[in-house]
C-alpha positions as YAML, in Angstrom:
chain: A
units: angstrom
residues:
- id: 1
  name: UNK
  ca: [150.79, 50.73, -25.73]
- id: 2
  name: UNK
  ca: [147.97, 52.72, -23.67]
- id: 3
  name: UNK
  ca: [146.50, 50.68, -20.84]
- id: 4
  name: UNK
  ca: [142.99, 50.37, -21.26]
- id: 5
  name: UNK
  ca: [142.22, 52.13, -17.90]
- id: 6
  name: UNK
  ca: [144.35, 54.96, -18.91]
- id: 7
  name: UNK
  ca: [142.76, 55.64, -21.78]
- id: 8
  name: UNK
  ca: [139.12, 55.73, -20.30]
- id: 9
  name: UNK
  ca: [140.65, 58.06, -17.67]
- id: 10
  name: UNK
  ca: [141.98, 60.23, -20.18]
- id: 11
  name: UNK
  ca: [138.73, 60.43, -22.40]
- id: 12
  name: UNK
  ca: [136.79, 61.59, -19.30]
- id: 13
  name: UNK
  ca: [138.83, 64.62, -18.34]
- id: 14
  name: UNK
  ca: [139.32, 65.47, -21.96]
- id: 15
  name: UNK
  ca: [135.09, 65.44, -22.45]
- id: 16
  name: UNK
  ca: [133.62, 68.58, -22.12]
- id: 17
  name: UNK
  ca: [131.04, 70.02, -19.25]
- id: 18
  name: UNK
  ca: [128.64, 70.99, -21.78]
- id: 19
  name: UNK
  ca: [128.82, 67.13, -23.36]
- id: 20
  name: UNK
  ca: [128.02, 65.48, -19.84]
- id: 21
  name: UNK
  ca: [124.44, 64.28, -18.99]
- id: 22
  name: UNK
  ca: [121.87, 67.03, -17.61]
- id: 23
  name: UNK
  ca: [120.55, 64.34, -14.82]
- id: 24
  name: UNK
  ca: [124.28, 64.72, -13.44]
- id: 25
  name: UNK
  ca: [123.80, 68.60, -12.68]
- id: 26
  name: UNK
  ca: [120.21, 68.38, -11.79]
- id: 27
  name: UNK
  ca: [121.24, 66.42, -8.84]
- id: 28
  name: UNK
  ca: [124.06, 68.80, -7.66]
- id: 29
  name: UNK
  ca: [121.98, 71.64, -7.36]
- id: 30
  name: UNK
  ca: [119.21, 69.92, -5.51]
- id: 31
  name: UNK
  ca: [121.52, 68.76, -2.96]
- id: 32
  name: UNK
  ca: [122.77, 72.29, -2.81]
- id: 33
  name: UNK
  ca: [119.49, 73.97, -2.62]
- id: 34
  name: UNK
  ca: [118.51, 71.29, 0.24]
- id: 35
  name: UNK
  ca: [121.95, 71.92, 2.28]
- id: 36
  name: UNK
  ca: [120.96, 75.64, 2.41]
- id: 37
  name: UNK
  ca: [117.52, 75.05, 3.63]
- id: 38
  name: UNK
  ca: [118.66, 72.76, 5.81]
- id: 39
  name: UNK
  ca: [121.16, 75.44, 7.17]
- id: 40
  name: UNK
  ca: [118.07, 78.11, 6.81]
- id: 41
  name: UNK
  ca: [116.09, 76.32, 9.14]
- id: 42
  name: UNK
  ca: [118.95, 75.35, 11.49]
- id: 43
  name: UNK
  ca: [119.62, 79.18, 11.81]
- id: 44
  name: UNK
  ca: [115.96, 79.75, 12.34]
- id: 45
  name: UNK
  ca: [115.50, 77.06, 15.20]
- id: 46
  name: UNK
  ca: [118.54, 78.64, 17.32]
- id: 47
  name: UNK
  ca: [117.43, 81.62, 17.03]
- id: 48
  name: UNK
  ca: [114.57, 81.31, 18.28]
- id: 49
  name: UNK
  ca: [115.39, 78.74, 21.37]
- id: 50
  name: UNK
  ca: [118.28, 81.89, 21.96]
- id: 51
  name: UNK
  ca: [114.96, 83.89, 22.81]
- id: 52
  name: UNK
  ca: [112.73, 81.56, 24.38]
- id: 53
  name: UNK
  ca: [116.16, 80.57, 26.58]
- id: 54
  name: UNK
  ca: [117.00, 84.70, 27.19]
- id: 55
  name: UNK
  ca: [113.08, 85.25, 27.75]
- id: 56
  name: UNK
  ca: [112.51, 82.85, 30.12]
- id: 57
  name: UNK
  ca: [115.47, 84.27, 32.25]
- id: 58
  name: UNK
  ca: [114.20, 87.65, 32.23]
- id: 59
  name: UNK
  ca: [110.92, 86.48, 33.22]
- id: 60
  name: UNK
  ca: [112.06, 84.94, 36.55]
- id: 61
  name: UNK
  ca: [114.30, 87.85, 37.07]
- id: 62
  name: UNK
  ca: [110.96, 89.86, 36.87]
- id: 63
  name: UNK
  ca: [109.18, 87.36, 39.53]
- id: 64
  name: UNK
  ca: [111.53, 87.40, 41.99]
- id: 65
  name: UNK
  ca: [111.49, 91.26, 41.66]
- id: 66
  name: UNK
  ca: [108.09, 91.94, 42.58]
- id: 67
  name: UNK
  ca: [108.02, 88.97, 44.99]
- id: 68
  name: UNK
  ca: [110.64, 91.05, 46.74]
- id: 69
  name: UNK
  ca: [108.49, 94.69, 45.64]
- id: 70
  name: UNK
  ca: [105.28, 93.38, 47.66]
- id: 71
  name: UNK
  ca: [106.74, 92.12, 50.54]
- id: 72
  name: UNK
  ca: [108.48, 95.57, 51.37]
- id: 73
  name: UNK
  ca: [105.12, 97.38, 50.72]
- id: 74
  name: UNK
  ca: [103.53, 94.41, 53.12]
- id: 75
  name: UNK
  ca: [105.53, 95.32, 55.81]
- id: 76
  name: UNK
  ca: [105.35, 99.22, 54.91]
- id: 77
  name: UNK
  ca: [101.83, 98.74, 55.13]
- id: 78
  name: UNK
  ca: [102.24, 97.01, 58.63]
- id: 79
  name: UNK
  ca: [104.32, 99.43, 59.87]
- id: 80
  name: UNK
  ca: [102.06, 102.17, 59.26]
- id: 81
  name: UNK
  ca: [99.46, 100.50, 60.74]
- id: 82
  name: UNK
  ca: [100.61, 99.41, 63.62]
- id: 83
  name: UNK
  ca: [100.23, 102.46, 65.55]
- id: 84
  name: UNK
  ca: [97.09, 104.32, 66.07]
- id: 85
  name: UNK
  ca: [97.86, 108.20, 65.27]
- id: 86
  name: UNK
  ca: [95.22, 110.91, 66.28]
- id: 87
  name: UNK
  ca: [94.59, 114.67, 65.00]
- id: 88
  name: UNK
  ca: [95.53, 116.33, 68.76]
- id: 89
  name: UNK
  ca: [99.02, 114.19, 69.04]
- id: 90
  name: UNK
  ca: [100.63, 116.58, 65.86]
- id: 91
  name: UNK
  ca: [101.98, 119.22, 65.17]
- id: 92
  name: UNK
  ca: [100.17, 119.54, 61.48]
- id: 93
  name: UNK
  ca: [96.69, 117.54, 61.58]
- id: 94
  name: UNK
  ca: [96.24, 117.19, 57.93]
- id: 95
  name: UNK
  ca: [99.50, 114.85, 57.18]
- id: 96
  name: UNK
  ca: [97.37, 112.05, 59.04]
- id: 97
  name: UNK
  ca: [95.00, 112.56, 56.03]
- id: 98
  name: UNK
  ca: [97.49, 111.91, 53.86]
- id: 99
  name: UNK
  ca: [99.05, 108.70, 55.57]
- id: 100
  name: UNK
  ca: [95.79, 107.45, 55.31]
- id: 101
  name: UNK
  ca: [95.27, 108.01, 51.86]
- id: 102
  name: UNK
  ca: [99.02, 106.29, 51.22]
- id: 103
  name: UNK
  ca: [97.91, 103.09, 53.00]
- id: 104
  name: UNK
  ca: [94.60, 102.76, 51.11]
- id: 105
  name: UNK
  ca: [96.50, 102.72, 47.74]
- id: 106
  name: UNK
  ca: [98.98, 100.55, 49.03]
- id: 107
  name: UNK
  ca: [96.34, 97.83, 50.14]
- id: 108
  name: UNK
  ca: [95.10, 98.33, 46.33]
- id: 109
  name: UNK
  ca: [97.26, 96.86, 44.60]
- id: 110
  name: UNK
  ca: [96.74, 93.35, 43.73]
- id: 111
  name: UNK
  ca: [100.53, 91.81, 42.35]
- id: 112
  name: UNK
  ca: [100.49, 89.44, 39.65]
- id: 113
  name: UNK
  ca: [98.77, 86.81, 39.11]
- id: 114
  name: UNK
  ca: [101.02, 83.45, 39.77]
- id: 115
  name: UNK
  ca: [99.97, 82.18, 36.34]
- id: 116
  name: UNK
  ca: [103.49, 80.77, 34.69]
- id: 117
  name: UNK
  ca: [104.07, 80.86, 30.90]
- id: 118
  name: UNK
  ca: [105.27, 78.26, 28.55]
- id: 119
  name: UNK
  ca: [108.79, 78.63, 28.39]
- id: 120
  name: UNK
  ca: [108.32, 77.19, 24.85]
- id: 121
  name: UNK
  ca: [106.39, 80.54, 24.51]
- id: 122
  name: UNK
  ca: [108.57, 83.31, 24.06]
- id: 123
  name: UNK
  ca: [105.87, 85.76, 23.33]
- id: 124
  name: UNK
  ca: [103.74, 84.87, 26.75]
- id: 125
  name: UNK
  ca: [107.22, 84.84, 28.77]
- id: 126
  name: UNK
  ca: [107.89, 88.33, 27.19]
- id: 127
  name: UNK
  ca: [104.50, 89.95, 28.36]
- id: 128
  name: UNK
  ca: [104.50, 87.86, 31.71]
- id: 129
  name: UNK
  ca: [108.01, 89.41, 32.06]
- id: 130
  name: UNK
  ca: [106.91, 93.11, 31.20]
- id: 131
  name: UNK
  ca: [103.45, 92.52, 34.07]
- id: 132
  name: UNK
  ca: [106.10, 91.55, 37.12]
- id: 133
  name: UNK
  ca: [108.40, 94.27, 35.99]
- id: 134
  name: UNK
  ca: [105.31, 96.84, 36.22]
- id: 135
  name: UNK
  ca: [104.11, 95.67, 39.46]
- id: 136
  name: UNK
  ca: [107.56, 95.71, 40.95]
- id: 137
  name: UNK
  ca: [107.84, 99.37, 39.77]
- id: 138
  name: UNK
  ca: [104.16, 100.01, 40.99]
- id: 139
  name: UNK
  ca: [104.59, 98.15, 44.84]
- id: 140
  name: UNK
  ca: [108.36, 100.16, 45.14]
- id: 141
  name: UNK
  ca: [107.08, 103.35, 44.34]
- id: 142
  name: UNK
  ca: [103.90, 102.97, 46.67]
- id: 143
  name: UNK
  ca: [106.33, 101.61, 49.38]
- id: 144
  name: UNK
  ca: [108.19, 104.62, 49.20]
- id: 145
  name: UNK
  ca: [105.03, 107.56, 49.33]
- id: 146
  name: UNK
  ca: [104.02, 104.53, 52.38]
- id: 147
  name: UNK
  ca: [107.08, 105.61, 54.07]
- id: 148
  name: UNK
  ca: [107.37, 109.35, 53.11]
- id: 149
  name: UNK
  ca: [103.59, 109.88, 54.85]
- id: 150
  name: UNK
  ca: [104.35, 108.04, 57.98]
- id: 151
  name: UNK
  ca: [107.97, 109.72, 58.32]
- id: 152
  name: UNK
  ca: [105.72, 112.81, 57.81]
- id: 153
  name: UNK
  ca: [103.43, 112.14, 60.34]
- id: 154
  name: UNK
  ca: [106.32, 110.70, 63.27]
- id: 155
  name: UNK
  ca: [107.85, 113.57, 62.58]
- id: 156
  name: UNK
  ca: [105.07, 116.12, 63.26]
- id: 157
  name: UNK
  ca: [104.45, 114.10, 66.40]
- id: 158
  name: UNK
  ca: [108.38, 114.03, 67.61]
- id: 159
  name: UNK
  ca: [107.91, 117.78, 66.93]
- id: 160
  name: UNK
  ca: [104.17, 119.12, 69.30]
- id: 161
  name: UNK
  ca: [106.49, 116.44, 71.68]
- id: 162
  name: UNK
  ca: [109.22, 118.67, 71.50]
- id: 163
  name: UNK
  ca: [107.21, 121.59, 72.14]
- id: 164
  name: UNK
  ca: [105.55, 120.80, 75.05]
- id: 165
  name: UNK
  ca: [108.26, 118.95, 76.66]
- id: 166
  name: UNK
  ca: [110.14, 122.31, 75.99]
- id: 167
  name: UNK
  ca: [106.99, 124.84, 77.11]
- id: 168
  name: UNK
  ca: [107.10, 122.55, 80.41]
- id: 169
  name: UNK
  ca: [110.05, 122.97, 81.30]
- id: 170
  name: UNK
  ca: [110.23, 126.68, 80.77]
- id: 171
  name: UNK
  ca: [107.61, 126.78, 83.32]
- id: 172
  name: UNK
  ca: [109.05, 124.59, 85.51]
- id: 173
  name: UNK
  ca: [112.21, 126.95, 85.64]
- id: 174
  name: UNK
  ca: [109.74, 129.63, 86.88]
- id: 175
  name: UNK
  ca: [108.19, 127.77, 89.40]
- id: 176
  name: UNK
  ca: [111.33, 126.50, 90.54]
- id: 177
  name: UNK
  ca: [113.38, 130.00, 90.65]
- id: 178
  name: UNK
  ca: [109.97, 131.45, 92.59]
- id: 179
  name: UNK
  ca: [110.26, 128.40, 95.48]
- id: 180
  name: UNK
  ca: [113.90, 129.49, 95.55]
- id: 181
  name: UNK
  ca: [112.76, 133.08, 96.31]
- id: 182
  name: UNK
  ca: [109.99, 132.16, 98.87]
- id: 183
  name: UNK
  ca: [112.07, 130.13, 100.72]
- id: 184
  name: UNK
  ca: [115.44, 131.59, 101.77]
- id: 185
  name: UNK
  ca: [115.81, 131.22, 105.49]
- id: 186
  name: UNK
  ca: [113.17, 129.23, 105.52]
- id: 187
  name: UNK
  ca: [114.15, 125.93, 105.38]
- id: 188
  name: UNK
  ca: [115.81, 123.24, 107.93]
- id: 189
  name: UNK
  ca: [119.05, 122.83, 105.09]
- id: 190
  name: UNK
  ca: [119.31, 125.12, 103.41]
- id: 191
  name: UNK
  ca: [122.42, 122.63, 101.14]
- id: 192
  name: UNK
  ca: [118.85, 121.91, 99.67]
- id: 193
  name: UNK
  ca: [118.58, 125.74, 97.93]
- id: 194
  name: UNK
  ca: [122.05, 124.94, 96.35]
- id: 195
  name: UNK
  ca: [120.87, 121.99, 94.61]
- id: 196
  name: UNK
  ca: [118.22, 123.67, 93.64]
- id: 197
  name: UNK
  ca: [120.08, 126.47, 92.04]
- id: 198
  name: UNK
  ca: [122.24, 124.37, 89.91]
- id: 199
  name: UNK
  ca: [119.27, 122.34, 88.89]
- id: 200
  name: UNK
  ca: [117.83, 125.53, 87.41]
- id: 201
  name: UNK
  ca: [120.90, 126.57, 86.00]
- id: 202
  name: UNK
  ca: [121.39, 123.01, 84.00]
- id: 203
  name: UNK
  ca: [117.45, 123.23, 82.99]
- id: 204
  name: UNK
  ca: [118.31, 126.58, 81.43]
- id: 205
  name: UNK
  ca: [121.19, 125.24, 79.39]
- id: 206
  name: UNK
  ca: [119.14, 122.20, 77.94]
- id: 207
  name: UNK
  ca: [116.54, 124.83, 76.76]
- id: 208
  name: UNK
  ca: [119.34, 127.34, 74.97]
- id: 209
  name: UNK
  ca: [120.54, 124.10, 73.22]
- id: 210
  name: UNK
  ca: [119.50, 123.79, 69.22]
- id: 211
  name: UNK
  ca: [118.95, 121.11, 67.38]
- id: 212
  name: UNK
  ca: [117.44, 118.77, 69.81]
- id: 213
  name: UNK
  ca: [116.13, 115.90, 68.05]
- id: 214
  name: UNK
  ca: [114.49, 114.23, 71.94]
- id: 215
  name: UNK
  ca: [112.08, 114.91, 74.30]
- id: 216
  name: UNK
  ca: [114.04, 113.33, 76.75]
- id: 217
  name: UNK
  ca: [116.52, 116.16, 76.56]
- id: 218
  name: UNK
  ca: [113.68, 118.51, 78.48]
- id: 219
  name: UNK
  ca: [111.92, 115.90, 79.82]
- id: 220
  name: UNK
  ca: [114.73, 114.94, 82.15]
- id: 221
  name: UNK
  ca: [115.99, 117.88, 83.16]
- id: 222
  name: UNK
  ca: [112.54, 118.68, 84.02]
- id: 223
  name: UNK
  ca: [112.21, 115.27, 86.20]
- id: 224
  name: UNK
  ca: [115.60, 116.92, 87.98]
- id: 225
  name: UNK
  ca: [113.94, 120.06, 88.81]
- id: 226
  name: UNK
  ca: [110.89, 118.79, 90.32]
- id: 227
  name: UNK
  ca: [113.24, 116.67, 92.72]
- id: 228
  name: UNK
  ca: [115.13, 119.44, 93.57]
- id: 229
  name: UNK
  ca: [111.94, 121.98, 94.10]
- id: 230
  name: UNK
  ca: [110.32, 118.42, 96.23]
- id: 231
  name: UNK
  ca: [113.70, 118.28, 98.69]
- id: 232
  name: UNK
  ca: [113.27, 122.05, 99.25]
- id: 233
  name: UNK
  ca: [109.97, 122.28, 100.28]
- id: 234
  name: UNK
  ca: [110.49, 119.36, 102.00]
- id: 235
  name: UNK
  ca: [113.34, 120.61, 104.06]
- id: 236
  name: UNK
  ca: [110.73, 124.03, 104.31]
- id: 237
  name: UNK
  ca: [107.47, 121.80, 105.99]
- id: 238
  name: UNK
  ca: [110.49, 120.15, 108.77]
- id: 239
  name: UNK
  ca: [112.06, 123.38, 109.76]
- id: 240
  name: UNK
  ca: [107.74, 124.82, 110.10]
- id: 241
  name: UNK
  ca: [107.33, 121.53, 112.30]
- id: 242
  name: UNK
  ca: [110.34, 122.09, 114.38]
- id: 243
  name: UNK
  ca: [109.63, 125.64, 114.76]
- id: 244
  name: UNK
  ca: [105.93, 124.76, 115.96]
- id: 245
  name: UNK
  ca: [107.08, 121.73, 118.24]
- id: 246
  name: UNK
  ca: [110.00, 124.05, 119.88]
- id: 247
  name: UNK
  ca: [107.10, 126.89, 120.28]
- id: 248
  name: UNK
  ca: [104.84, 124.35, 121.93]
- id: 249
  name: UNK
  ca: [107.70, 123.12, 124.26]
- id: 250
  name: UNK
  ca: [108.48, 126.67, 125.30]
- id: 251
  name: UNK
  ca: [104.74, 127.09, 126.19]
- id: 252
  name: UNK
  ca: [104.70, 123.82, 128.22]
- id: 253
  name: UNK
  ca: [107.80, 124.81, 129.73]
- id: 254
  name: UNK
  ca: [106.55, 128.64, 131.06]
- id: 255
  name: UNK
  ca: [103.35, 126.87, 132.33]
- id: 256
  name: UNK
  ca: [105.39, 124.67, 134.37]
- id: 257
  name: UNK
  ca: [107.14, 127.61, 135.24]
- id: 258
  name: UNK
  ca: [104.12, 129.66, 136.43]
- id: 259
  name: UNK
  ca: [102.79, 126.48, 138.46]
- id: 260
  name: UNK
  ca: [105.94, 125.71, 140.12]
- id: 261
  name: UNK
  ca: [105.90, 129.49, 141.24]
- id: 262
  name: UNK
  ca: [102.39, 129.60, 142.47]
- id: 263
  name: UNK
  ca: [103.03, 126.31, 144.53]
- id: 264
  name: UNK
  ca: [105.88, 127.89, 145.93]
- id: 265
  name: UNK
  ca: [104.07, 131.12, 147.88]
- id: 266
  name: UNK
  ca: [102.34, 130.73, 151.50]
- id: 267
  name: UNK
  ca: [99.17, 130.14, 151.53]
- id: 268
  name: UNK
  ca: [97.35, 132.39, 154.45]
- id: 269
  name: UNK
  ca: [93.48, 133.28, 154.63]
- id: 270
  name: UNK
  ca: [91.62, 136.30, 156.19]
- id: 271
  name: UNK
  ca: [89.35, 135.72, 159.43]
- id: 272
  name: UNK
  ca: [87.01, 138.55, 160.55]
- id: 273
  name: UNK
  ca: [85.15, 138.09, 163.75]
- id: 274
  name: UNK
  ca: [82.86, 140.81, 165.45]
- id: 275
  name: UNK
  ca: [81.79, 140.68, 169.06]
- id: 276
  name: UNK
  ca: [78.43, 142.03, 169.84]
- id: 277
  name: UNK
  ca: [79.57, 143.65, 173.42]
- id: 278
  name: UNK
  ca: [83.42, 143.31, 172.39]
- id: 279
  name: UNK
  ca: [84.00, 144.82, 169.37]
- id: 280
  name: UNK
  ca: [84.99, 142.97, 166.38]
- id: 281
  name: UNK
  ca: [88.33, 141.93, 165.28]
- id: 282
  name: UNK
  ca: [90.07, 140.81, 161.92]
- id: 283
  name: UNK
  ca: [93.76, 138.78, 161.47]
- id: 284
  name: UNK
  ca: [95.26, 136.86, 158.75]
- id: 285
  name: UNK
  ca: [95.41, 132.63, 159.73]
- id: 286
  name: UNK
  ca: [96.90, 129.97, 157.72]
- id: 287
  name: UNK
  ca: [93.35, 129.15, 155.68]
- id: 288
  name: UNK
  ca: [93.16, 131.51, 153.04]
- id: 289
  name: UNK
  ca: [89.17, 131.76, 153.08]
- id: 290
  name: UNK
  ca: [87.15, 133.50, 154.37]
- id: 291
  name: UNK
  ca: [85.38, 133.14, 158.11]
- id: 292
  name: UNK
  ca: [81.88, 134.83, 158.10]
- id: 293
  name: UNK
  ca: [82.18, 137.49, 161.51]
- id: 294
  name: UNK
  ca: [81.27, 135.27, 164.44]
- id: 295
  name: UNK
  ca: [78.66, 136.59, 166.70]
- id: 296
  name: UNK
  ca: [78.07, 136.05, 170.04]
- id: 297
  name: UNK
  ca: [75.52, 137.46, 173.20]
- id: 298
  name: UNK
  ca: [76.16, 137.08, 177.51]
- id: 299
  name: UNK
  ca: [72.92, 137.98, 179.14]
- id: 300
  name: UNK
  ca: [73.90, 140.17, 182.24]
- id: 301
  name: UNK
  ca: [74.36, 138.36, 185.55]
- id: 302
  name: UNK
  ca: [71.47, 139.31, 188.37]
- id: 303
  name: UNK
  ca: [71.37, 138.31, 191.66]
- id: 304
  name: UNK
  ca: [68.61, 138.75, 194.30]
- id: 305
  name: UNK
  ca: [68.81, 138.47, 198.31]
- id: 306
  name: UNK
  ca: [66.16, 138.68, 200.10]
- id: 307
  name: UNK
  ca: [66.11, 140.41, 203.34]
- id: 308
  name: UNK
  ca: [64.50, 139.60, 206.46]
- id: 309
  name: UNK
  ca: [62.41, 142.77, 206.57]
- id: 310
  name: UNK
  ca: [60.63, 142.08, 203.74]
- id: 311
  name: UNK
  ca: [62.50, 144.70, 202.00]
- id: 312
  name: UNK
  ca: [64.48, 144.15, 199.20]
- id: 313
  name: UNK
  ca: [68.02, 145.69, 198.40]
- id: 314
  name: UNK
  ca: [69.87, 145.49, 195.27]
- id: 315
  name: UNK
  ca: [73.86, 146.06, 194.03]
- id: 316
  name: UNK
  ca: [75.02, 149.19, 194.06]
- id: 317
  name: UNK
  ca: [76.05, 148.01, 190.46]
- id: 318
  name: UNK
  ca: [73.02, 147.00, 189.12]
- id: 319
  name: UNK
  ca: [71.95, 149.53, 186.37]
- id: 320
  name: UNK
  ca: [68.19, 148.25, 186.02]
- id: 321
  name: UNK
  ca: [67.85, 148.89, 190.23]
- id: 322
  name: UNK
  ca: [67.36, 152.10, 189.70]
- id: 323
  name: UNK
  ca: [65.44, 152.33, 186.87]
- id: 324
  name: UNK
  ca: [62.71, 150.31, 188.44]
- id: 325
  name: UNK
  ca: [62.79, 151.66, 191.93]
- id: 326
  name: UNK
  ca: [62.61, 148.42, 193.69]
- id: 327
  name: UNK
  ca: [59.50, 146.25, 194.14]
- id: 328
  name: UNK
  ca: [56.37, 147.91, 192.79]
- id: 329
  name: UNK
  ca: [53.20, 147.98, 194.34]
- id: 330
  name: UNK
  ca: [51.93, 145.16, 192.67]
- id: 331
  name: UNK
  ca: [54.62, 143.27, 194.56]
- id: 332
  name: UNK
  ca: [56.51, 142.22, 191.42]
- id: 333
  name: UNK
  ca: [60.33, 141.98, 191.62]
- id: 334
  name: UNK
  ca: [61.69, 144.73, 190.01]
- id: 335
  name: UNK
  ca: [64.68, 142.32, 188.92]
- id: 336
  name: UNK
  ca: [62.30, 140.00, 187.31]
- id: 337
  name: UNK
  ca: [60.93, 142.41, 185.07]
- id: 338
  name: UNK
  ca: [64.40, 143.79, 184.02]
- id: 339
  name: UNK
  ca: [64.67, 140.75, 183.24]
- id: 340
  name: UNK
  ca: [61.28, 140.27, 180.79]
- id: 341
  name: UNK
  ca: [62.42, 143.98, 179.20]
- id: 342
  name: UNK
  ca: [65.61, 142.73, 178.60]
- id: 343
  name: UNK
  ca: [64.57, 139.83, 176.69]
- id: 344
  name: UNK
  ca: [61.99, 141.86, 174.60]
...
């Protein structure tokens, strides 16, 4: 005998699909047309939190990107302004014009506005994204004309520098070489000519050199030469003084010379004397000036005796006796008025 389950097992898998209910297969495909919208929209939703999530990574990326962008043109900016640059310092005037020009568009541009998207968003994170990427590009590629125009300009300066620091020491070789001329055997050392010969010699070795890149490379040499042209004319201005105080020595000296010569001859003087009756006379004495002639008169000597006639007598030797005749008749004595001519 068939068990009663068997049986009822048997007539079910024996039925037909086209004899079950139609509520049965209604229900099937419901459930499958719900599990594939369910898997629809599940595709949907991670597709799109895939590009919010990859959006909002970019986006940061972006920020910190043009953070970085604008503070390099900041401190190109600062850099190019922190020294004052004029026309007559280069070598081409007109690149100053164009730093200038840089550093006003640089000082333009504004960034981005700090305004953060929704990161639920991914359309705002997308164009927020594309704006930082832009003013990154924008703020590197100012940065970079920034530093072009004031590499520009340094350079032009570094270069007139290099110019005139060469042009002055080219004349400072002349200068030099012509002190070297004017002063040979001329100067107290003359170990102070040698220096300056090899000084000139190094300063025209720095100017053959090529490539020089620094001032300093004339300047110094130039600093050399004037010390070497300073210790010659130096040694030049103590050999003039010791020539002049040896010349005034000597000159002291043959004075001294002269005086001790003088004080060392006699000293003698010339008298003249004149005698009016004696004749006059001249001799040398030990004053050496000079005696005006010395004069001198002795009246003659008379003498009268009288006699005791009356008469008178005279000398023999009496010239004016005679002259007179004796006593006149006036009974003058004739010796008296000898006497009176005499005096007249």
């Amino acid at each position: 005998m068939t068990k009663p389950s068997e049986e009822v097992e048997t007539m079910d898998d024996a039925t037909p699909e086209g004899s079950k209910p139609k509520g049965i297969q209604r229900a099937k495909l419901t459930a499958v047309i719900v599990a594939a919208v369910v898997v629809a929209l599940a595709g949907i939703g991670g597709g799109y939190a895939y590009w919010t999530h990859h959006e909002t990574n970019a986006y940061h990326e972006a920020v910190a990107q043009a953070e970085n962008a604008d503070k390099a043109l900041m401190k190109a900016i600062e850099q190019a302004t922190a020294t004052e640059y004029k026309a007559d310092q280069l070598k081409e005037p007109k690149l100053l014009d164009k730093l200038d020009a840089a550093i006003s568009k640089a000082k333009a541009l504004k960034g981005v506005p700090n305004d953060a998207p929704s990161e639920w968003l991914a359309w705002q994170l997308a164009s927020a994204r594309k704006a930082n990427a832009t003013d990154a590009d924008e703020a590197n590629a100012q940065a970079k004309a920034l530093d072009a125009a004031l590499k520009a300009v340094k350079g032009s300066k570094l270069a007139k520098e290099l110019d005139g620091a060469k042009d002055q020491l080219k004349r400072g070789i002349d200068s030099a070489g012509k002190t070297l001329k004017d002063t040979d055997g001329k100067v107290a050392d003359n170990a102070t000519r040698d220096s300056l010969k090899k000084a000139i010699a190094e300063a025209n070795s720095a100017l053959s050199k090529k490539g020089v890149t620094d001032p300093k490379t004339y300047t110094g040499q130039k600093a050399k030469l004037d010390a070497a042209v300073k210790r010659v004319t130096d040694s030049k201005a103590a050999k003039e003084k010791a020539d002049a105080e040896a010349a005034a020595q000597a000159q002291a000296q043959a004075v001294q010379a002269q005086a001790a010569q003088a004080a060392a001859q006699p000293q003698s003087s010339y008298t003249q004397s004149y005698n009016r009756y004696g004749g006059s006379g001249s001799g040398y004495s030990s004053n050496r000036g000079y005696s005006a002639p010395q004069q001198s008169y002795t009246a003659p000597q008379q003498s009268y005796t009288p006699s005791n006639n009356g008469g008178s007598s005279a000398p023999a030797s009496d010239p004016h006796y005679g002259a007179l005749g004796g006593f006149g008749g006036d009974g003058l004595d004739c010796s008296q008025a000898a006497c009176s001519i005499l005096g007249n």
